[in-house]
C-alpha positions in Angstrom: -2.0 -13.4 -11.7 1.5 -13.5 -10.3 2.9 -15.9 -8.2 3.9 -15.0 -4.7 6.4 -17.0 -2.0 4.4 -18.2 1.0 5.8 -15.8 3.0 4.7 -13.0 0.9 0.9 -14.5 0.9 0.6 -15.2 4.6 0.4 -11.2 5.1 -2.5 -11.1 2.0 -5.8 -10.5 3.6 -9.4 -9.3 1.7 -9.2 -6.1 0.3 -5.5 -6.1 0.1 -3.2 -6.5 -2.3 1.0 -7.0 -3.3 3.0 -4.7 -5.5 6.7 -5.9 -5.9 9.1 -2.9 -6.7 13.0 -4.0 -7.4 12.5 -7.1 -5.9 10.3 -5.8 -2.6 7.0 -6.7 -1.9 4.8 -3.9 -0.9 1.0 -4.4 0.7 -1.6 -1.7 0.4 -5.7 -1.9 0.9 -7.8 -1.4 -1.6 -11.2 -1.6 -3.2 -13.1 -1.5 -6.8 -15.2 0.6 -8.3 -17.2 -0.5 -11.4 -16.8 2.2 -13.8 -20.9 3.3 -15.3 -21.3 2.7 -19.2 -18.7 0.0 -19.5 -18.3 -3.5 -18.0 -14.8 -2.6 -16.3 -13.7 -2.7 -12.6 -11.0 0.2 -11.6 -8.8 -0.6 -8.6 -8.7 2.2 -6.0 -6.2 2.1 -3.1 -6.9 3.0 0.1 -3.5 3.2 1.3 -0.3 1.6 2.0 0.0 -0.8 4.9 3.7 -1.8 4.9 6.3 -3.7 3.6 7.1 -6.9 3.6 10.1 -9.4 3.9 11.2 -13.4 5.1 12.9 -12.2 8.2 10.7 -9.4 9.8 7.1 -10.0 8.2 5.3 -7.0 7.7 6.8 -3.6 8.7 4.5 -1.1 9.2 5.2 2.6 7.8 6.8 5.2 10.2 4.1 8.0 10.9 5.2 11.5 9.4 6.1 13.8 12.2 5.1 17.0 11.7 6.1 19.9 13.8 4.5 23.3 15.1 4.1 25.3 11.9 6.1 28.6 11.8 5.1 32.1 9.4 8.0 34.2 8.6 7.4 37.8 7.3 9.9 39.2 4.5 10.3 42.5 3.3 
């Protein structure tokens, strides 16, 4: 298991976990699902929750605006 700062770990909660990209740390939720025939565990994520950093904590994602959609005709 990787080692995290304590910063980093403050913001880990159940069902969540860190991916570090280029030196950022990410936090998503997730959950497992024991895959039938076999003894193994696959990790499903839920989602991403935000990213994290020393000075700001964790920043949530911006929401994806989407605007009135619009059919053109050609031809």
């Amino acid at each position: 298991m990787a080692t995290y700062p304590d910063w980093v770990m403050k913001h880990k909660k159940k069902g969540t976990y860190i991916n570090v990209v280029k030196g950022k740390y990410y936090l998503y939720a997730a959950h497992s699902e024991r895959i039938k025939g076999t003894n193994k565990v696959r990790r499903i994520s839920d989602g991403y929750l935000g990213r994290i950093t020393q000075e700001d904590g964790l920043i949530p994602p911006k929401e994806k605006v989407t605007g009135p959609v619009i059919v053109l005709e050609y031809g």
